[in-house]
C-alpha atoms as one frame of an Amber mdcrd trajectory, in Angstrom:
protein
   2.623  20.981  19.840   2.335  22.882  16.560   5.050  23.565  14.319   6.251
  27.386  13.919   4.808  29.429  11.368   7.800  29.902   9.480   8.418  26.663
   8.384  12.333  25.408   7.346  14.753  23.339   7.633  15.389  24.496  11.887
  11.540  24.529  12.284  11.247  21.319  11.003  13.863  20.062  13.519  12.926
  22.153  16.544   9.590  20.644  16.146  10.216  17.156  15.757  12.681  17.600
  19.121   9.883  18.748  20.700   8.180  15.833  19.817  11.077  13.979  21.551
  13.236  12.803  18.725  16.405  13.862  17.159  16.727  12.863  13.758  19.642
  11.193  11.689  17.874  11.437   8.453  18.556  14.472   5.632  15.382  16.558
   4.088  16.602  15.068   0.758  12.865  14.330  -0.439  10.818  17.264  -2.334
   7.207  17.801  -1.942   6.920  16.388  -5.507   9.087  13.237  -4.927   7.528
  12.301  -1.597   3.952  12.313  -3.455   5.869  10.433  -6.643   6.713   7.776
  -3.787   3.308   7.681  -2.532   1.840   7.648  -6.194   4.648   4.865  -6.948
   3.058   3.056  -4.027  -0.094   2.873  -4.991   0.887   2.182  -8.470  -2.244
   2.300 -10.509  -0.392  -0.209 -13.883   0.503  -2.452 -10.821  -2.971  -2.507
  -9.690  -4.925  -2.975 -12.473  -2.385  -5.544 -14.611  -1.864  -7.590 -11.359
  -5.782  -8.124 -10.627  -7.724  -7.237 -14.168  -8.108 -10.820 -15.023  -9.184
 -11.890 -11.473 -11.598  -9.252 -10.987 -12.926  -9.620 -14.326 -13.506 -13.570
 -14.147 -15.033 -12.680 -10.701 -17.462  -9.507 -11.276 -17.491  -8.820 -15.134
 -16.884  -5.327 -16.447 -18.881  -3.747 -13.867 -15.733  -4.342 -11.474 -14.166
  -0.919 -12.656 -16.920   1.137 -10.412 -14.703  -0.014  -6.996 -12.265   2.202
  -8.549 -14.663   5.085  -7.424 -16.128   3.706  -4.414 -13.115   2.307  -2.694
 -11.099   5.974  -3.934 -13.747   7.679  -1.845 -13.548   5.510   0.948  -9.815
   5.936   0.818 -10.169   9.431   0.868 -11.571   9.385   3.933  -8.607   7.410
   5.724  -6.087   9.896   3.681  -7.780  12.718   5.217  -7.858  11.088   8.805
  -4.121  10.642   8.323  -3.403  14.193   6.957  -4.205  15.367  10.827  -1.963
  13.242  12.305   0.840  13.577  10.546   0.283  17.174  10.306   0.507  17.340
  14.346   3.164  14.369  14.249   5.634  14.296  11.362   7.490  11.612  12.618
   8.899   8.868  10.458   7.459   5.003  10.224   3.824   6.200  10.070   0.698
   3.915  11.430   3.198   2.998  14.524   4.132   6.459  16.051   0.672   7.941
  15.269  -0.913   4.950  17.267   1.555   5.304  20.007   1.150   9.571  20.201
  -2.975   8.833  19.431  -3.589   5.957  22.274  -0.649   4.097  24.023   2.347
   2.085  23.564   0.464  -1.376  23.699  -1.753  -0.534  20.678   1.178   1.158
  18.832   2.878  -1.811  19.425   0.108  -4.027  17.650  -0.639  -1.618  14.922
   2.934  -1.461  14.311   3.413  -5.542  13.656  -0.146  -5.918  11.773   0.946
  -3.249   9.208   4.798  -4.345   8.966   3.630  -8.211   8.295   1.140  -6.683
   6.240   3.909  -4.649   4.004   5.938  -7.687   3.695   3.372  -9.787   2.134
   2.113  -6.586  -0.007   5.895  -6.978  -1.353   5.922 -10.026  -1.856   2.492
  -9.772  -3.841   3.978  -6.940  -6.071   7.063  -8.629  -6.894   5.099 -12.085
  -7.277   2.536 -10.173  -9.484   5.543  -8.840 -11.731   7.334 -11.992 -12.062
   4.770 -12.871 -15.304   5.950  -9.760 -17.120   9.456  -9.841 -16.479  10.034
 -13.321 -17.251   8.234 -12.302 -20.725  10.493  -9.111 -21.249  13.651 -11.525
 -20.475  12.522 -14.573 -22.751  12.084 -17.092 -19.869   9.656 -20.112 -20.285
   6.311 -19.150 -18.656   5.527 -20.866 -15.154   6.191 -20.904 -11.359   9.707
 -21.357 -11.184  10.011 -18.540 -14.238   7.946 -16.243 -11.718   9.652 -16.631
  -8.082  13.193 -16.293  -9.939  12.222 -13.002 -11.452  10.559 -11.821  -8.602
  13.493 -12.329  -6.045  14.924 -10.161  -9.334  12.873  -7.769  -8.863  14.096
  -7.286  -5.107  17.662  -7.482  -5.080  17.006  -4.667  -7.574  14.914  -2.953
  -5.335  16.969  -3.529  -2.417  20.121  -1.979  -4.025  18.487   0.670  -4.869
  17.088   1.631  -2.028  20.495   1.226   0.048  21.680   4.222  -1.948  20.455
   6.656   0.249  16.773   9.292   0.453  18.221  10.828  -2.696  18.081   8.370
  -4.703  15.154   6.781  -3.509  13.393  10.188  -4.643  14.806  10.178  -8.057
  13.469   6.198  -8.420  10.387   7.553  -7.172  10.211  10.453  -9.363  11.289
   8.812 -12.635   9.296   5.789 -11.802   6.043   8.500 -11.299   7.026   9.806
 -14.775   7.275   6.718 -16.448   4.206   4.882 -15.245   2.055   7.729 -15.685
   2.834   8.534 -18.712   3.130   4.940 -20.358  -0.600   4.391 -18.544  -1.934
   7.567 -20.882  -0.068   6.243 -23.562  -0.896   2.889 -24.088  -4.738   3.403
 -22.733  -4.826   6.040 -24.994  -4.051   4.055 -28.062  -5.933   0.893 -27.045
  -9.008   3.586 -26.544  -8.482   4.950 -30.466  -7.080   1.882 -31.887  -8.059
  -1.144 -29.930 -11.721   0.112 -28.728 -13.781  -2.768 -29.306 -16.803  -2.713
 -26.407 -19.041   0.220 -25.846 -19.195   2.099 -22.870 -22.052   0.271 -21.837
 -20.331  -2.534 -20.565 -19.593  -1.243 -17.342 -23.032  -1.864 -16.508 -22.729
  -5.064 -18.391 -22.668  -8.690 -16.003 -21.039 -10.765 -18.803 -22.726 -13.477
 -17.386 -20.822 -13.975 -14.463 -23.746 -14.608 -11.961 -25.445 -17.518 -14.384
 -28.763 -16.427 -13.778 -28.506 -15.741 -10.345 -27.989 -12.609  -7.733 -25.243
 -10.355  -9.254 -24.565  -8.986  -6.051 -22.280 -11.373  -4.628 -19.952 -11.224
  -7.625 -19.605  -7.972  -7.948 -19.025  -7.675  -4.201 -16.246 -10.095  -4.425
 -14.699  -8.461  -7.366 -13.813  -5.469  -5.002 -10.428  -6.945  -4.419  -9.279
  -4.735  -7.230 -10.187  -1.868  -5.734  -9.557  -2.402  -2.172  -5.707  -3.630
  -3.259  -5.265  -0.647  -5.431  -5.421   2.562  -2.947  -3.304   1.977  -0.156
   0.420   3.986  -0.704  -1.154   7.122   0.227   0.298   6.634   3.936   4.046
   6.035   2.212   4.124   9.669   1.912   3.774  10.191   5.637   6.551   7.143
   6.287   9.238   9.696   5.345   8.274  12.243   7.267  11.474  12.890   8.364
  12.918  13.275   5.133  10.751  15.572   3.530  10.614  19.486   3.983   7.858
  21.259   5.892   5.889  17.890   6.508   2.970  18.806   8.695   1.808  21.059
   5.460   3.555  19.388   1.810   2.754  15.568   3.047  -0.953  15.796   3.701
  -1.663  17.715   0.478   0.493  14.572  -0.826  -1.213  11.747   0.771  -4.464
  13.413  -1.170  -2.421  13.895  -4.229  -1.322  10.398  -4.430  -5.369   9.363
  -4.318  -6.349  11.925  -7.095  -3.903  11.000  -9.488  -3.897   7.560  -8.619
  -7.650   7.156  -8.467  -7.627   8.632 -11.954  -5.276   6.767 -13.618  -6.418
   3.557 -12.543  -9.925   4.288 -13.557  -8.373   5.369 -17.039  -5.897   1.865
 -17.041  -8.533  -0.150 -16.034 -11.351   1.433 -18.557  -8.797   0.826 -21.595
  -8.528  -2.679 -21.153 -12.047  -3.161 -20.364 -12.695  -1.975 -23.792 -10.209
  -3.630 -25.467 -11.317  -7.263 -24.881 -12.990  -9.230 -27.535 -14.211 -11.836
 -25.721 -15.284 -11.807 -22.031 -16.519 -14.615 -21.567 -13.428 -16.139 -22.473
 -11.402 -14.436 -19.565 -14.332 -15.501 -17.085 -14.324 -19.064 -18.319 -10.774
 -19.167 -17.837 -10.033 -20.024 -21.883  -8.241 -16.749 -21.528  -6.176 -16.161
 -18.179  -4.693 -13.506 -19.254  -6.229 -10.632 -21.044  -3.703  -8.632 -20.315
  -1.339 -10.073 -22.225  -3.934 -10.413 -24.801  -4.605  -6.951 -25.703  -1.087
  -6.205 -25.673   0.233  -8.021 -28.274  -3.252  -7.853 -30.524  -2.397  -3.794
 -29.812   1.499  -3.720 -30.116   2.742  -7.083 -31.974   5.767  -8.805 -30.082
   8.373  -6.259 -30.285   6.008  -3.479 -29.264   4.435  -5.403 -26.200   8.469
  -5.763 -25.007   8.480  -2.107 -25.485   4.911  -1.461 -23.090   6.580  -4.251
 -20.607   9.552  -1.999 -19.765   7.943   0.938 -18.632   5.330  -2.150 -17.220
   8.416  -3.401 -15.542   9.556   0.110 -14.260   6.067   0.512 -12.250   6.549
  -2.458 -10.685   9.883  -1.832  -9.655   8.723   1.623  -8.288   6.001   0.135
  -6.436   8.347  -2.253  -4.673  10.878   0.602  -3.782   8.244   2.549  -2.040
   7.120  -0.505  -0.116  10.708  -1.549   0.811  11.114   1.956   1.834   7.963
   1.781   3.940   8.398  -1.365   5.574  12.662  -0.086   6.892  10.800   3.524
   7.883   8.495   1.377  10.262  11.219  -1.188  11.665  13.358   1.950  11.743
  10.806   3.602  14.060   9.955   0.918  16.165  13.738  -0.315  16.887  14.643
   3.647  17.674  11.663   3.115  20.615  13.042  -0.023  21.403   9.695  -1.596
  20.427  11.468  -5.071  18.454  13.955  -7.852  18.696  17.085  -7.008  17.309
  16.764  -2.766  17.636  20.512  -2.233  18.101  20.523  -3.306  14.163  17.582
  -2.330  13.024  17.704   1.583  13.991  21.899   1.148  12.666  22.059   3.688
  10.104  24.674   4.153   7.413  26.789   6.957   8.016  27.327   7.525   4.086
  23.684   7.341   2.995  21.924   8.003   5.643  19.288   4.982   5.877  18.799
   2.135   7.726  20.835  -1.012   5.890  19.445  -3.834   8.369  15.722  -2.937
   8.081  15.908  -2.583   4.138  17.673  -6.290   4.668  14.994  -7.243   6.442
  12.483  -5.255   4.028  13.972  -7.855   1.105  14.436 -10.838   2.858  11.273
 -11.559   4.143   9.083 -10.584   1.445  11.912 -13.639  -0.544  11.177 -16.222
   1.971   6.931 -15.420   1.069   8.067 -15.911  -2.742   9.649 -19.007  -2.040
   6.774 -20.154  -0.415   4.405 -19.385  -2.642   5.638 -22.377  -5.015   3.732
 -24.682  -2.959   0.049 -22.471  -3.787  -1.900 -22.894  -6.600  -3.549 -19.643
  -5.709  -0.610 -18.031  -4.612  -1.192 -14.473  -6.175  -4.889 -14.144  -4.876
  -3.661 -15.481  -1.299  -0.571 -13.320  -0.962  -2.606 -10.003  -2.001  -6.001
 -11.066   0.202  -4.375 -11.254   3.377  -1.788  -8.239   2.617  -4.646  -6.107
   1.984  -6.649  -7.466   4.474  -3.657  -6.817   6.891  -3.063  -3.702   5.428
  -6.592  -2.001   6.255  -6.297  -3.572   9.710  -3.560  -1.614  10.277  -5.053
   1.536   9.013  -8.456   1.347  11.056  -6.148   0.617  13.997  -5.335   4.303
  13.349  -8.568   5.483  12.557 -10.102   4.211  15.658  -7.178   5.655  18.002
  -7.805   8.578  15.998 -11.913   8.894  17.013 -11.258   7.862  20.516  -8.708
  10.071  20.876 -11.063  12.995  19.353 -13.840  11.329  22.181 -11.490  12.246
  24.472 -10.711  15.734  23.884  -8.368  15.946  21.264  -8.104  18.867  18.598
  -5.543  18.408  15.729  -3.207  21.167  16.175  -0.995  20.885  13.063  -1.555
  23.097   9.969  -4.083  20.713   8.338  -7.084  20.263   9.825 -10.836  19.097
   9.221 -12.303  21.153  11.777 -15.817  20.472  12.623 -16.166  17.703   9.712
 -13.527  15.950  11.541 -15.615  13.722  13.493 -17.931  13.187  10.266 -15.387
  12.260   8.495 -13.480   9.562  11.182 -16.639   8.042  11.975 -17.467   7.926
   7.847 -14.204   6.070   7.662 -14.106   3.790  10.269 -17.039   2.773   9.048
 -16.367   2.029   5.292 -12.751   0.412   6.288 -14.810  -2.416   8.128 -17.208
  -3.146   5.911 -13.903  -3.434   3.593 -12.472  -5.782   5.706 -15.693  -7.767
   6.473 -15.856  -8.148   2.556 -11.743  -9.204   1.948 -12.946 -11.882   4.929
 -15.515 -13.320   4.195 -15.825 -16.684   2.617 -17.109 -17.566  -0.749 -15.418
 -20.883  -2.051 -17.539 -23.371  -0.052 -16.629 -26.125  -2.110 -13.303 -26.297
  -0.860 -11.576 -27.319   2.509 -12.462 -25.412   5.309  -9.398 -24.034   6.079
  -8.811 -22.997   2.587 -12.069 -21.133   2.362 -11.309 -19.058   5.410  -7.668
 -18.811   4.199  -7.361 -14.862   4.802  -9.274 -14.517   7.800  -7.320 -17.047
   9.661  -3.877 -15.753   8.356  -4.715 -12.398   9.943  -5.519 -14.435  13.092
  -2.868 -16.010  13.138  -0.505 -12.654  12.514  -2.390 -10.820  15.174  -2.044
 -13.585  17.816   1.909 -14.567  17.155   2.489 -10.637  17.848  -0.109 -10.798
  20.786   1.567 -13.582  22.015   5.051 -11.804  21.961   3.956  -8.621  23.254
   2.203 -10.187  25.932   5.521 -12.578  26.956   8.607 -10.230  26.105   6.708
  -6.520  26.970   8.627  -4.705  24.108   6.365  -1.486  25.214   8.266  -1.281
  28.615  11.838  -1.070  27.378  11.418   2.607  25.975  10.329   5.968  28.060
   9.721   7.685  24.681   6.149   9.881  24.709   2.980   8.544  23.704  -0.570
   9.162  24.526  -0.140  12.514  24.511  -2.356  13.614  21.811  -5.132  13.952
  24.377  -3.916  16.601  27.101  -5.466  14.497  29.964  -3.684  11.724  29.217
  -0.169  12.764  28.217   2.740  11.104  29.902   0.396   8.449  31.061   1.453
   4.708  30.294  -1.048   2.159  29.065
């Protein structure tokens, strides 16, 4: 059912209790601060810093054009997701459009693929970060330097985010501000004072393939791009807290991939002209160019300076994701859809949020960092099968999304695609699994195995502990709440 025309604070309501729920959030989050969350989501400094050297080692400059292909592609999902939301504003995202697109079973599934998905994505940022913080504090570079600033990194988070919506949008807000402006800033001055490549280099191999087909590398090097635009759907996580949602979070989920897109390209594009020697970061002589151009750019003092507002990205990012990850258990435990719902779904009666799913939010991405110590590719690992598990979760909601349009249903909130709709749900179905086909697919052959097909068969193994449990404990049956009913035929119907 579409929202009234008049939108406010008692249309917003009326319509989500005519979607069935009553909700014990506040509309504390602007239209601005629930695209600064997205934006802080998708982070484009914690994008490019985290995976510049990797993708440069693997692809050579040339890398920087997934920044452009996978933003497309991404913009294709965003829009997917703007009519959903738009017809179902209701907080914890991929699940309860699933559930209202097909059925509780793959709701259910969607649901746990994306939540494991968010916990390793936050325990990839944090991970990612611990290099840069441990510099900023003075600590002696190496693992143990790394998972103790990381678990840092998420008790800060964590605190934070237990403050309440309000706070979580001025984070969001001041994070946005920071990182975007410290990204023009610094890529600015590495661009007038640190410029030393030509702009040819983007078409430029470096080397990488040794004389043979490019194509490969630069194929694999689309980690960086694939890992850098997802966040967009963090706007529609918070549905419930934002003002007029079926109209302000679309235009933010497209928002977040504009700016972001932009920025990253502009991030990525400074650095990429700023290093001396490539084949030094692709040989490995040089593991971290990041670094590098830093302190060549800003000396010590003024590379401590660049880490802060570094250090305040990633910290944004991480709140966002936390945020995410609570909105989804949240969501689920209110349908009775997971272990444990009686605390997850608690909420605190001064803030307003849900204390035991931001708990969880923290805890689990710690017990991934803790882990990691026993990986000598932690980083790559931790990010491949998040992302992996990430996308899985979005084409989940893609596909419910064209069979549900198979089946006769017209999006009925305020944004819509109209006739391009199909076009553009087929178009991204389409690129999200040749995405996932390429995050998959093996290319170390020299090592074990099990090793080579590392992401693949932790997605396997994700998907079939949560098939296992939903097949053995039927979480789906414990709640009567609506789902399905996006298609008119088949509303009320359980699957």
């Amino acid at each position: 059912m579409a929202p009234s025309s008049a939108p406010g604070p008692h249309a917003d309501d009326l319509h989500l209790e005519q979607l069935g729920y009553t909700s014990e959030f506040r509309r504390e989050m602007s239209p601005w601060a629930n695209f600064a969350l997205g934006f802080t989501y998708l982070s484009p400094v914690v994008g490019i810093y985290t995976l510049f050297a990797i993708a440069l080692a693997t692809g050579g400059p040339p890398m920087i054009w997934w920044l452009l292909i996978v933003g497309l592609g991404q913009l294709l999902v965003a829009l997917v997701f703007g009519e959903v939301v738009s017809q179902f504003p209701v907080a914890g995202g991929v699940y309860p459009w699933a559930r209202r697109l097909w059925g509780v079973k793959w709701a259910w599934m969607t649901g746990w693929v994306y939540l494991i998905a968010l916990f390793a994505t936050i325990a990839g940022v944090v991970y990612g970060a611990g290099p840069y913080l441990a510099q900023l504090l003075g600590f002696e570079a190496g693992t143990t330097s790394t998972v103790t600033c990381a678990l840092i990194l998420l008790a800060l988070a964590l605190a934070i985010n237990l403050m309440g919506t309000k706070w979580l949008a001025y984070a969001a807000i001041i994070g946005f501000t920071a990182e975007l402006l410290g990204a023009l800033a610094v890529g600015a001055w590495l661009l007038i004072s640190e410029r030393v490549q030509n702009l040819s280099v983007v078409f430029d191999t470096a080397g990488v393939a040794d004389g043979g087909s490019y194509f490969s590398a630069f194929v694999a090097a689309a980690l960086i791009g694939i890992f850098q635009y997802y966040g967009f759907e963090a706007c529609g996580d918070v549905a419930e807290e934002v003002p007029d949602p079926t109209r302000q979070i679309p235009k933010a989920m497209r928002m977040t991939i504009y700016v972001g897109g932009a920025a990253a390209i502009f991030v990525c594009l400074s650095l990429l002209l700023a290093v001396k020697d490539y084949a030094a970061v692709i040989s490995g002589e040089d593991p971290d160019p990041v670094t590098t151009i830093l302190h060549d750019a800003f000396g010590v003092t003024g590379t401590k300076v660049v880490l802060v507002v570094v250090m305040v990205s990633f910290l944004s990012c991480a709140l966002s994701l936390m945020a995410a990850a609570s909105r989804l258990m949240y969501s689920y435990a209110r349908d009775e859809m997971i272990a444990f719902s009686h605390l997850l779904r608690h909420f605190q009666t001064t803030r307003h949020v849900p204390p035991y799913a931001m708990a969880v939010a923290a805890a689990v991405p710690a017990v991934i960092v803790l882990g990691s110590v026993f990986s000598t590719k932690a980083l790559t690992s931790i990010i491949s099968f998040a992302t992996l598990g990430i996308y899985l979760g979005f084409q989940m909601v893609v596909l419910a999304a064209l069979r549900a349009r198979l089946k006769g249903w017209r999006p009925s909130g305020p944004f819509s695609l109209g006739h391009w709709g199909m076009v553009v749900n087929v178009s991204a179905l389409g690129y999200g699994v040749l995405a996932m086909v390429n995050m998959a697919w093996p290319r170390t052959p020299d090592v074990p195995w099990y090793d080579n097909w590392l992401v693949l068969l932790s997605a396997a193994v994700g998907v079939g502990v949560g098939g296992i449990y939903m097949v053995l404990a039927k979480p789906y049956l414990r709640s009567d709440a609506r789902h399905g009913d996006a298609v008119p035929t088949r509303e009320g119907v359980k699957e």
